[in-house]
C-alpha positions as CSV (number, residue, x, y, z in Angstrom):
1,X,-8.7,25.3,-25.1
2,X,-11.2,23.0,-23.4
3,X,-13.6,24.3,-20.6
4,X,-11.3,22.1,-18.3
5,X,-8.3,23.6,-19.3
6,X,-9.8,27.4,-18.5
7,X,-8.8,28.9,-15.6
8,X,-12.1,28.7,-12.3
9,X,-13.2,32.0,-12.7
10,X,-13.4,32.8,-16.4
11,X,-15.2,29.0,-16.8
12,X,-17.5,29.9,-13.6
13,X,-18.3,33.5,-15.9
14,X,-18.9,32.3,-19.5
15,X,-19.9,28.5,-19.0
16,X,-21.3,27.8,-15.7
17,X,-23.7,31.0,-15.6
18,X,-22.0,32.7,-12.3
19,X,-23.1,35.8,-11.9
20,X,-21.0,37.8,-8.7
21,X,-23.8,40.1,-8.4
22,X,-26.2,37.4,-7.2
23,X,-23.4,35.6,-5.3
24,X,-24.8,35.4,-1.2
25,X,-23.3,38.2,1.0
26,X,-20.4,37.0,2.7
27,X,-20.7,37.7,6.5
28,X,-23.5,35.2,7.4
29,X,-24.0,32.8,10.1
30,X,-23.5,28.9,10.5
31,X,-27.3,28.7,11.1
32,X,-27.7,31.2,7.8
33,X,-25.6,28.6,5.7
34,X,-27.4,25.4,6.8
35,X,-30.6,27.2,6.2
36,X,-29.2,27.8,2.4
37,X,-28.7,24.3,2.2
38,X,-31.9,23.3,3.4
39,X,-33.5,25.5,1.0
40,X,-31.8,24.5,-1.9
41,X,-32.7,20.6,-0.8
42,X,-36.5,21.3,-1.1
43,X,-38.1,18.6,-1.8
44,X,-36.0,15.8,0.0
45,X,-37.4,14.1,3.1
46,X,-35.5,16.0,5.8
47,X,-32.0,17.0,4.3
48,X,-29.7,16.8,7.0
49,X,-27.7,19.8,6.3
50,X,-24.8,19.7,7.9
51,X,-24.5,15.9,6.8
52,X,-24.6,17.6,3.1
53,X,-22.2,19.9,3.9
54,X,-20.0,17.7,4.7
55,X,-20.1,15.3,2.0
56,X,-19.6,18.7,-0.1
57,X,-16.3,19.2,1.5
58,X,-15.3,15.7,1.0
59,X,-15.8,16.6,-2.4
60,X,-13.5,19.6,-2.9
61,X,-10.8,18.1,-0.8
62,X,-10.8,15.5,-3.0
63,X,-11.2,17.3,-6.5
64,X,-9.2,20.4,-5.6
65,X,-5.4,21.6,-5.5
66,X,-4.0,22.6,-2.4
67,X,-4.0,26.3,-3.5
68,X,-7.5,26.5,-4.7
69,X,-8.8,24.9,-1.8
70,X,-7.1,27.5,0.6
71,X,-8.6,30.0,-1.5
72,X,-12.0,28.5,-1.3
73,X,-12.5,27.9,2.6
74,X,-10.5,31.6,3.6
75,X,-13.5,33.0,1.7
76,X,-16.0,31.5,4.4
77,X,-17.0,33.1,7.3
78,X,-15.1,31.6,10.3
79,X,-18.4,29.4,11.3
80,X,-19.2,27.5,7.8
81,X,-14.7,27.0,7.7
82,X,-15.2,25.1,11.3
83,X,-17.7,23.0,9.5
84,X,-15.8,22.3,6.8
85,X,-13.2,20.3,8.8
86,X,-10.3,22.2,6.7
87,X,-7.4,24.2,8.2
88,X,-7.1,27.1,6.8
């Protein structure tokens, strides 16, 4: 079985280095997200957060199924899902 053929989680465990315990508490702010984003953008000349965001978005839309997508943006707090542009 290839890593793409492994179902999300068990490839996000054992080949991508996710580890739950360090995953970001869940109930945070919009402001709290876009400052996570920021941070992790160190380094860049003024990151425009929400901009980035966005473009991640995009990106799942594109790359994901229906049903993992639905998945993914119920797990955000009600804030970031407005952001995201995606009904769920």
């Amino acid at each position: 079985m290839s890593m793409t053929e492994m179902p999300m989680l068990v490839r996000g465990f054992y080949c991508e280095g996710w580890q739950p315990s360090r995953a970001p508490y869940r109930d945070r702010s919009l402001e709290d997200f876009l400052q996570v984003v920021r941070t992790g953008m160190h380094g860049y000349s003024e990151p425009d957060a929400v901009r980035l965001s966005g473009a991640v978005f995009d990106l799942l839309m594109a790359r994901l199924s229906y049903g993992e997508l639905e998945k993914v943006v119920s797990a955000l707090p009600r804030d970031v899902r407005d952001l995201s542009g995606i009904c769920a």
